[in-house]
Structures are given as C-alpha cells and as structure tokens.
Backbone as ProteinMPNN parsed JSONL, in Angstrom:
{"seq_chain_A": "XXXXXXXXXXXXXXXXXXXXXXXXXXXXXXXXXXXXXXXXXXXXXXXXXXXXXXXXXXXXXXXXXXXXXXXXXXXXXXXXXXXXXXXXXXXXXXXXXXXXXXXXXXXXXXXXXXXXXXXXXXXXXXXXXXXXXXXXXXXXXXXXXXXX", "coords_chain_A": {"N_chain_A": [[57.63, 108.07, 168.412], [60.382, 106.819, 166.683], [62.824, 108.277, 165.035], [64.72, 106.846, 162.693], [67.791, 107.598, 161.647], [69.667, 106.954, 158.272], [72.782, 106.396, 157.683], [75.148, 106.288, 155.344], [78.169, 104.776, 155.408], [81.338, 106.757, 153.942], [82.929, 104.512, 153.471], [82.352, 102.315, 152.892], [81.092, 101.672, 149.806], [83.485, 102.645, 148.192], [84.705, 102.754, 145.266], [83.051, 101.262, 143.394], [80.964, 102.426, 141.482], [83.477, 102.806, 139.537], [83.856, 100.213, 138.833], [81.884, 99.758, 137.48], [81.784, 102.011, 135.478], [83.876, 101.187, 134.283], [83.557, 98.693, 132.979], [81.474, 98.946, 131.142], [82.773, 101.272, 129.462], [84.827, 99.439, 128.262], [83.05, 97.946, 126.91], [82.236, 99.466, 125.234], [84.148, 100.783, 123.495], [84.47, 97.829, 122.857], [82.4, 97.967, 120.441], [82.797, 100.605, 119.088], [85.245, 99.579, 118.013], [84.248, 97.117, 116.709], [82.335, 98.283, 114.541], [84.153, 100.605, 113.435], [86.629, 98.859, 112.634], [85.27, 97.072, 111.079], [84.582, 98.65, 108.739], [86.241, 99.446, 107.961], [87.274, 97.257, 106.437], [85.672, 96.247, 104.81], [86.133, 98.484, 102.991], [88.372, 97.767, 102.227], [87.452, 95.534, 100.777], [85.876, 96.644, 98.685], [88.113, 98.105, 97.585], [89.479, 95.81, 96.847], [88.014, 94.099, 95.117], [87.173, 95.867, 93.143], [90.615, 96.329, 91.683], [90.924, 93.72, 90.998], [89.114, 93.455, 88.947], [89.907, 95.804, 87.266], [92.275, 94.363, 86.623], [91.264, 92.252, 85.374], [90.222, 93.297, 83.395], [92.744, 94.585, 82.199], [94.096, 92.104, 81.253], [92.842, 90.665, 79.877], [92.691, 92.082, 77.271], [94.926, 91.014, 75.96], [94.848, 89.78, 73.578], [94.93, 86.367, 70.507], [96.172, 87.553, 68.628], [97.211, 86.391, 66.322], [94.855, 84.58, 65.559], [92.875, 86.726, 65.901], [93.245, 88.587, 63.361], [93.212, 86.687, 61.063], [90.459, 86.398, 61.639], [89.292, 84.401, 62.677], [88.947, 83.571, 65.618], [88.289, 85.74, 68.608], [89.721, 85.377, 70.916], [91.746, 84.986, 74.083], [95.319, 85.122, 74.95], [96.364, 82.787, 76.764], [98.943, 82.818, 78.377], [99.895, 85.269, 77.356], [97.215, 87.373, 78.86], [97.406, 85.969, 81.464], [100.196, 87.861, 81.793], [99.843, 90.444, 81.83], [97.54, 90.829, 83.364], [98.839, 90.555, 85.923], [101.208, 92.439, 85.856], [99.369, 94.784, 85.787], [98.038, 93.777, 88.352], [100.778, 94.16, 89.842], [101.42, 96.915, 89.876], [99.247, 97.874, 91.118], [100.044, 97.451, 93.966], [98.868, 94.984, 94.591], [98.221, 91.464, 94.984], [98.185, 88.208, 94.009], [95.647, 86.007, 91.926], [95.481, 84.584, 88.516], [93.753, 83.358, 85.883], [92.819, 81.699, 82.875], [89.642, 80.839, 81.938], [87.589, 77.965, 80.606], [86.775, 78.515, 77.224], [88.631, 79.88, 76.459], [87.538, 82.532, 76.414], [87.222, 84.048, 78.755], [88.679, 85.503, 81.455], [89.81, 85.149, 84.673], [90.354, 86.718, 87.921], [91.506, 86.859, 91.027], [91.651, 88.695, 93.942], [93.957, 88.771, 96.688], [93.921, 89.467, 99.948], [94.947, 91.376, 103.149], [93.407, 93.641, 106.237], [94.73, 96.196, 108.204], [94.032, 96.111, 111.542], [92.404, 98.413, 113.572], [90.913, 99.314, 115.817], [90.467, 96.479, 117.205], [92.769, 95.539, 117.241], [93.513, 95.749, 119.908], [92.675, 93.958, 121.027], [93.635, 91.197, 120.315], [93.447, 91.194, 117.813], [94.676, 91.355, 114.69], [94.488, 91.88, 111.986], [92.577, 91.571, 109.446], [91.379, 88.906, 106.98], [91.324, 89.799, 103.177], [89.242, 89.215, 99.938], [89.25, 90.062, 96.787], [87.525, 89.869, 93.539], [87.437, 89.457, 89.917], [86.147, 89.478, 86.777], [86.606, 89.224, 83.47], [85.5, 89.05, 80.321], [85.606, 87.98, 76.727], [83.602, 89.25, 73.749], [82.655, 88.862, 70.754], [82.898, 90.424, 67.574], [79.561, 92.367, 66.496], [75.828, 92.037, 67.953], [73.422, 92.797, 66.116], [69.842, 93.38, 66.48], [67.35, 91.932, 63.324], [66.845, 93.51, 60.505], [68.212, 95.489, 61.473]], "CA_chain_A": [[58.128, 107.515, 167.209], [61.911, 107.066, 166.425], [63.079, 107.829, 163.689], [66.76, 106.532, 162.297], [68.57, 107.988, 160.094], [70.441, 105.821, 157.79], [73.781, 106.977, 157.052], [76.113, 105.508, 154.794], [79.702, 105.517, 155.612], [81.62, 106.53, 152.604], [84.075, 103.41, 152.854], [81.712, 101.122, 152.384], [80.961, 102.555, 148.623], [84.464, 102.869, 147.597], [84.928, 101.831, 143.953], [81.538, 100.403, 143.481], [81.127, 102.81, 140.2], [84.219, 102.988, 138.63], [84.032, 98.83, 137.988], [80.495, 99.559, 135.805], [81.697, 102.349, 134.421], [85.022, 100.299, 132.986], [82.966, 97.597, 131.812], [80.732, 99.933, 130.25], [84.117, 101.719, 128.294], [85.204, 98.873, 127.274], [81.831, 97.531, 125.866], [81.892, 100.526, 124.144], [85.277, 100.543, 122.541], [84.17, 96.889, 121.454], [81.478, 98.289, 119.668], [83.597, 101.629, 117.888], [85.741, 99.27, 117.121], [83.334, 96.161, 115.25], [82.461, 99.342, 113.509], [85.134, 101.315, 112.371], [87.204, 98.028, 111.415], [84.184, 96.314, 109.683], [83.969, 99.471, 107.772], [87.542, 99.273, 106.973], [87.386, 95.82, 105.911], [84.193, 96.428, 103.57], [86.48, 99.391, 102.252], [89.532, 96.897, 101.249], [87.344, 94.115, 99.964], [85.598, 97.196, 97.76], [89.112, 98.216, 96.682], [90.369, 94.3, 96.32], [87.116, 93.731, 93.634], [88.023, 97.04, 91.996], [91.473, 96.113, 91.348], [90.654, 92.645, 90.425], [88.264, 94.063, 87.846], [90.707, 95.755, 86.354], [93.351, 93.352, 86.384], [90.574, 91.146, 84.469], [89.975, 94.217, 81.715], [94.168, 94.356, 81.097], [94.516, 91.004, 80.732], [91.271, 90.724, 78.779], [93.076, 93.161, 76.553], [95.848, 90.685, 75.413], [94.408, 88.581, 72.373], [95.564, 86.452, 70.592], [96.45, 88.551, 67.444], [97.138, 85.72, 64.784], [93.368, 84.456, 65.539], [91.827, 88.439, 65.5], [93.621, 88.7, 62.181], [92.349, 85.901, 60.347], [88.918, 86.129, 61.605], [88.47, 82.678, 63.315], [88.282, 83.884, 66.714], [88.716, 86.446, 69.899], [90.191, 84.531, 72.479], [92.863, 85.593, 74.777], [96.12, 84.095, 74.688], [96.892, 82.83, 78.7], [100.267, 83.875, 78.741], [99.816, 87.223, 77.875], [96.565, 87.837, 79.686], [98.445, 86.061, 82.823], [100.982, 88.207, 82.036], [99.026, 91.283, 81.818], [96.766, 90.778, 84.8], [99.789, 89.967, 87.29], [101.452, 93.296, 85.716], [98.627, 95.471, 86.45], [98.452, 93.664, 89.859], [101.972, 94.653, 90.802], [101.615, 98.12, 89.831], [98.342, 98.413, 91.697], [100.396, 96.54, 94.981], [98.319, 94.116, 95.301], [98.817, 90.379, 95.051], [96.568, 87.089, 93.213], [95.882, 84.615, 90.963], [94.708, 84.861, 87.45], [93.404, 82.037, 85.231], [92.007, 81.385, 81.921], [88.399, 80.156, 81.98], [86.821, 77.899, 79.589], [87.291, 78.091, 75.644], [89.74, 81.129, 76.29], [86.81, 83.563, 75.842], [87.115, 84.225, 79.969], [89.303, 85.32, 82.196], [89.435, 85.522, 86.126], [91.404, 87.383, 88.395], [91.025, 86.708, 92.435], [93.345, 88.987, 94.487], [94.029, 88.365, 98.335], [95.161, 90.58, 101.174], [94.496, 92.058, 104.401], [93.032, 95.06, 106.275], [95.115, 95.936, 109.114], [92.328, 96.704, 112.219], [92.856, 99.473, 114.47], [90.652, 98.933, 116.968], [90.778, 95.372, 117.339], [94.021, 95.061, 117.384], [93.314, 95.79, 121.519], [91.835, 92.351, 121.416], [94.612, 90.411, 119.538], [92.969, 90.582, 116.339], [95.811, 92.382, 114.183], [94.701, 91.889, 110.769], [91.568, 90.618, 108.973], [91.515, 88.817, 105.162], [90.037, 90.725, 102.868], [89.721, 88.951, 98.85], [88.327, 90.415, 95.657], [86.975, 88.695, 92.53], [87.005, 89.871, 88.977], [86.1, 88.417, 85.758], [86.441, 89.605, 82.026], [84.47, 87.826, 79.156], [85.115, 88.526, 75.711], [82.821, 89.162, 72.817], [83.231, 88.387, 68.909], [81.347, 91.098, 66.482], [78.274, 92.896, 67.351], [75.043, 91.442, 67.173], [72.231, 93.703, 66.266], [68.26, 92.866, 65.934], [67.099, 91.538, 61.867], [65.879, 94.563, 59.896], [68.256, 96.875, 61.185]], "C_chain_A": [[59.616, 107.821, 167.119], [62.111, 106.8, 165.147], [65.137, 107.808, 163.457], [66.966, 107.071, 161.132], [69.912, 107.172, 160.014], [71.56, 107.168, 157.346], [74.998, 106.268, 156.948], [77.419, 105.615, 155.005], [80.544, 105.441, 154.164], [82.928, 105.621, 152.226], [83.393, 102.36, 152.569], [81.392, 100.744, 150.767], [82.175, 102.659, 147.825], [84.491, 102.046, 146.413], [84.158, 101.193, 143.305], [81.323, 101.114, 141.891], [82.227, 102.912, 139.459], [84.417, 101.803, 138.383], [83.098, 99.249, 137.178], [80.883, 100.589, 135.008], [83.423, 102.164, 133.397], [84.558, 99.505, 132.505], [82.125, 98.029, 131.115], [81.687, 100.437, 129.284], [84.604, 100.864, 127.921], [84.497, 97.797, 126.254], [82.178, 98.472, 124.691], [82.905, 101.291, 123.328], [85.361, 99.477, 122.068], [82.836, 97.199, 120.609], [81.824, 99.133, 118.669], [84.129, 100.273, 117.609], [85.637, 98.169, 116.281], [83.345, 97.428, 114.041], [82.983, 99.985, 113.005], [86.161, 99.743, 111.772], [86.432, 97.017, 110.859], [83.877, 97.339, 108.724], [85.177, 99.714, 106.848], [87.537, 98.026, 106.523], [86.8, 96.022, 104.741], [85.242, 97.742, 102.677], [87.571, 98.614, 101.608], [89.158, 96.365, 100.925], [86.652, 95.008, 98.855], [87.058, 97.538, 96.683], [89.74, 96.876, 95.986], [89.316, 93.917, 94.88], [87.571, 94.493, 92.769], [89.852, 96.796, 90.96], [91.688, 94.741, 90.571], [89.974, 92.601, 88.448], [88.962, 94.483, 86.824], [91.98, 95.563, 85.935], [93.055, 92.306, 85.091], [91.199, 92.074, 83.065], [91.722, 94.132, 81.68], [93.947, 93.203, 80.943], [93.829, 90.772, 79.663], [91.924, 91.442, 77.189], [93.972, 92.494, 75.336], [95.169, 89.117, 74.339], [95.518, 88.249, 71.792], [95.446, 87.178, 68.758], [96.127, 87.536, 66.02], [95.707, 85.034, 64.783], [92.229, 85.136, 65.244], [91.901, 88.244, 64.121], [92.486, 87.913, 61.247], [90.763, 85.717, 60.972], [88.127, 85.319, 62.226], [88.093, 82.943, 64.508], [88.627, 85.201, 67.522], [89.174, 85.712, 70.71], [91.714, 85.063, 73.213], [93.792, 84.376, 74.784], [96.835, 84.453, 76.186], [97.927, 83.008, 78.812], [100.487, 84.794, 79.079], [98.541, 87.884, 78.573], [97.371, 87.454, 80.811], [99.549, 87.377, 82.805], [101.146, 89.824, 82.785], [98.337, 91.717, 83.334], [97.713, 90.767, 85.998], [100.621, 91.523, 86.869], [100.637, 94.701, 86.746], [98.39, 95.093, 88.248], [99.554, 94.341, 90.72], [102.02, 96.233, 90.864], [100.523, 98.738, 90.89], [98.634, 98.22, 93.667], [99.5, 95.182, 95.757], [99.019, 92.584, 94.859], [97.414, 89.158, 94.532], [96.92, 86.084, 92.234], [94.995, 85.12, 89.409], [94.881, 83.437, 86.335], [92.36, 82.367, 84.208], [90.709, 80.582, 81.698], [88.194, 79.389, 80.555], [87.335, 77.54, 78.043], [88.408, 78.897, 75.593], [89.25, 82.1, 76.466], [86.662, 84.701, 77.537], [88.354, 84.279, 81.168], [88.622, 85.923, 83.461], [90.313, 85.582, 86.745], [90.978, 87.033, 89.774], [92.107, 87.286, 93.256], [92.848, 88.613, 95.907], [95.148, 89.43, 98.957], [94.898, 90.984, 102.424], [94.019, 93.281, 104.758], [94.011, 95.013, 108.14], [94.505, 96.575, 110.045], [93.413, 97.946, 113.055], [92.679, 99.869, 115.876], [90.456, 97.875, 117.96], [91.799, 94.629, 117.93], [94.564, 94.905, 119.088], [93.19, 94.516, 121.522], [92.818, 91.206, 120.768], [94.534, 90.188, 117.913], [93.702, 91.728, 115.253], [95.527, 92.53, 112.926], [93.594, 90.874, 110.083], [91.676, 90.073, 107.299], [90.565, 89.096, 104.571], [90.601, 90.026, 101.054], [89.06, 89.554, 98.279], [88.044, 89.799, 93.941], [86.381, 89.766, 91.311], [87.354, 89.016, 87.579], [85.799, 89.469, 84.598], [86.02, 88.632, 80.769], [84.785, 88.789, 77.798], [84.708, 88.422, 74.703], [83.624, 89.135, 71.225], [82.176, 89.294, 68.643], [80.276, 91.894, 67.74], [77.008, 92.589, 66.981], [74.029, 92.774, 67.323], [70.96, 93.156, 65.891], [67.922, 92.858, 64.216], [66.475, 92.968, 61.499], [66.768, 95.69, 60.383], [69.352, 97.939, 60.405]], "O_chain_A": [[60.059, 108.926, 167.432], [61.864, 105.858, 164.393], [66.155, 108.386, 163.836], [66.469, 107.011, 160.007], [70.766, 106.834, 160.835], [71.36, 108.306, 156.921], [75.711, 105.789, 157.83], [77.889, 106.723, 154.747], [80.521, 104.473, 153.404], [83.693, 105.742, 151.27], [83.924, 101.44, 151.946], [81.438, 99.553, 150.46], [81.949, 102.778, 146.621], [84.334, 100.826, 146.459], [84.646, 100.41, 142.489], [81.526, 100.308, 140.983], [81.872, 103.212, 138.319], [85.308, 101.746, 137.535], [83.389, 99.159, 135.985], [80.551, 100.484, 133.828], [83.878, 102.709, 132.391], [84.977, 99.285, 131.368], [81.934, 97.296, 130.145], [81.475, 100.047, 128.136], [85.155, 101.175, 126.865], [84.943, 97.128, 125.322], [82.341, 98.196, 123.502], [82.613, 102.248, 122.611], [86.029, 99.374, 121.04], [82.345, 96.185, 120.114], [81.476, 98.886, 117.515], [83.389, 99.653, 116.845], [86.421, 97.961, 115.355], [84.05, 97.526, 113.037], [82.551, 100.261, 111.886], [86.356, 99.604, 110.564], [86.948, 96.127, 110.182], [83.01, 97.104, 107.882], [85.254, 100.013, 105.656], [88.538, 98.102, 105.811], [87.429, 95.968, 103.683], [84.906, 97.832, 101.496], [87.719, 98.794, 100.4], [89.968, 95.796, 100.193], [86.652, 94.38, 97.796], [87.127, 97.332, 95.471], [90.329, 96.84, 94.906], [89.782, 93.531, 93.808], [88.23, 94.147, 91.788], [90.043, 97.108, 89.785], [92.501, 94.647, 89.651], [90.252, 92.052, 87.382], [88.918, 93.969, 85.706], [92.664, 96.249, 85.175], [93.802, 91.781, 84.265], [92.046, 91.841, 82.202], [92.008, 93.312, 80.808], [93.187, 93.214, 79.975], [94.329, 90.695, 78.541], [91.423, 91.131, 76.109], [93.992, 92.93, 74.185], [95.146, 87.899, 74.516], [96.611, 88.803, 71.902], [94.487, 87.081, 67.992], [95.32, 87.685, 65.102], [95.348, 84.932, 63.61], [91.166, 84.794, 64.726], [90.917, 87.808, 63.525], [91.381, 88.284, 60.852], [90.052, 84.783, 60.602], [86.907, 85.301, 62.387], [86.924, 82.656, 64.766], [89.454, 85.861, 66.893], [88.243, 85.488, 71.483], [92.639, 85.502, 72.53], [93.494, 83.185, 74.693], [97.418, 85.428, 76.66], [98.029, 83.698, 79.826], [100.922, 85.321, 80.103], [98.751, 89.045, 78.924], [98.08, 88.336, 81.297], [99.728, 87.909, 83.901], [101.898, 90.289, 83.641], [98.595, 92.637, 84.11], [97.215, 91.002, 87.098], [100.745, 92.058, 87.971], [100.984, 95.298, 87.765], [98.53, 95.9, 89.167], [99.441, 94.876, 91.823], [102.593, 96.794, 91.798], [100.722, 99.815, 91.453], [97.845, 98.632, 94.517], [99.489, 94.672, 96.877], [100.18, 92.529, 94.455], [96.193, 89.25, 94.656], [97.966, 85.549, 91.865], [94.045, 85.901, 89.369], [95.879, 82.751, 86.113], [91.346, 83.037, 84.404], [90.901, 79.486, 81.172], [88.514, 79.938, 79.501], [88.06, 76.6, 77.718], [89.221, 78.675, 74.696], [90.039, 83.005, 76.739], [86.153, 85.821, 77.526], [88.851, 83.272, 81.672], [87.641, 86.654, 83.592], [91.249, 84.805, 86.553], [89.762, 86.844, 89.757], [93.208, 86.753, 93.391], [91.715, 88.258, 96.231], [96.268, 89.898, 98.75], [93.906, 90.266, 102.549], [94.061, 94.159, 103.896], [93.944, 94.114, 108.978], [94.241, 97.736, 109.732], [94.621, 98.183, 113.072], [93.417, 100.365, 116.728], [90.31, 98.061, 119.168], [91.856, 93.658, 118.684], [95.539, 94.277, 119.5], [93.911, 93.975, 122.36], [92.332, 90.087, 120.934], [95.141, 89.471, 117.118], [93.22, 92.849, 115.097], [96.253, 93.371, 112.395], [93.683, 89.648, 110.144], [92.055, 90.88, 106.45], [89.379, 88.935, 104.86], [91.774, 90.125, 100.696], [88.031, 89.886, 98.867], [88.995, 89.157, 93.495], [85.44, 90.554, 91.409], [88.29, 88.264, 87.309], [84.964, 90.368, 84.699], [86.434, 87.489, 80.572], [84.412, 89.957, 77.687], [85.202, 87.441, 74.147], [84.773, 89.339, 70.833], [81.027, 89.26, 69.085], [80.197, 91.985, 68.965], [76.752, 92.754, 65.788], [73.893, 93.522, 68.291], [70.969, 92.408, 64.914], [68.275, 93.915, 63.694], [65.634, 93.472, 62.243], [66.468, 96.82, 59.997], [69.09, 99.138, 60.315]]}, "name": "protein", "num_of_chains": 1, "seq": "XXXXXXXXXXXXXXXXXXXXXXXXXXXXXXXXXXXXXXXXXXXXXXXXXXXXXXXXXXXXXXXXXXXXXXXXXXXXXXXXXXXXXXXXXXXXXXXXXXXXXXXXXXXXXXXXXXXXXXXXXXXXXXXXXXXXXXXXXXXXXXXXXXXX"}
C-alpha cells in the first residue's frame, strides 16, 4: 500500500483569508453603522417633535386679547402665534414652518433638519432628513359633567 502524503505548498494559499475576512469587516461596519446612525436619526426626529411641540405651546400662547376680553372667543391671532412659534424656533436652533389651522382655534408647527451620520458617511451618505410635527389646539372654558 502507498500511501501519499498531501502537502500543501504555502504559496498556493496566500491571501485566500484575508479577502473573507475584509468582506466580513466591512459587512460588519455596514451593520454598526445602520445602527448607530438609525439610532441617531430616531434621536433627532425625537428632538425635532419635541421642539415642534413646543414651538406649537408658545405660539398657542399668543391670543388674541381683544376677543379673550370681551368673551366672544379664544382664538390665536396668526401673527403673533407665527411670531411666537418662529421665535421659540430660533432660540431652540432649529428651523420650520408654522401655520394657523382652521377657525384659529389650531395651530401647527413642522420643523425640518438633518442628522449628520457617522458611520455612513464611509458610504457617501453624509447626512439624513430628519422632520418633526407639532400641533397646539385651544380650548374655551371648562366643561364639567351636569350636577356637579
């Protein structure tokens, strides 16, 4: 019986693992980085609602006075809520639109901006848009249940 022994020469082999394990590292720096800048994204479109929100409540804030007074209504007067809401915007640095809904009784704030990625940015993708959306409504009086 003959037996052979196999033996590999080690030029044949050269480089053979270090291609899988670069396409393996850079699978797996596109994977950190879906996840850390989808988590930053989700963290600026939480701060862009937040700020929106209360961009709504100032503006919301600015009635108009000679209507409170006499009694006839609540309604915001779009000037000074615009004026209000785009205030608080600038102070907060953000940037948007704000608009009077309706009878007056509604305003809505929509800001817009970006998140700038970190790990992405390997891939060309430098900067994702990130908006947030807030709305203030306001009430006349307080109603309470008969009898109490």
């Amino acid at each position: 019986m003959l037996f052979r022994r196999w033996r590999v020469d080690p030029q044949e082999d050269a480089g053979g693992v270090t291609v899988f394990v670069a396409v393996c590292v850079l699978a797996l720096i596109g994977i950190i980085g879906v996840a850390v800048d989808g988590g930053g994204k989700m963290r600026a479109i939480q701060r862009a609602d937040h700020i929106a929100g209360e961009a709504a409540r100032a503006g919301g804030q600015a009635i108009d006075p000679a209507e409170a007074i006499r009694g006839n209504a609540i309604v915001v007067d779009p000037q000074d809520a615009a004026a209000a809401a785009q205030a608080y915007l600038r102070s907060a640095g953000a940037t948007g639109t704000v608009s009077v809904l309706g009878d007056g009784t509604t305003l809505s704030v929509l800001v817009t901006g970006s998140y700038d990625t970190t790990f992405l940015a390997a891939l060309g993708i430098d900067s994702l848009p990130v908006t947030g959306h807030g709305k203030a409504s306001l009430l006349h009086g307080v109603t309470a249940p008969e009898g109490s």
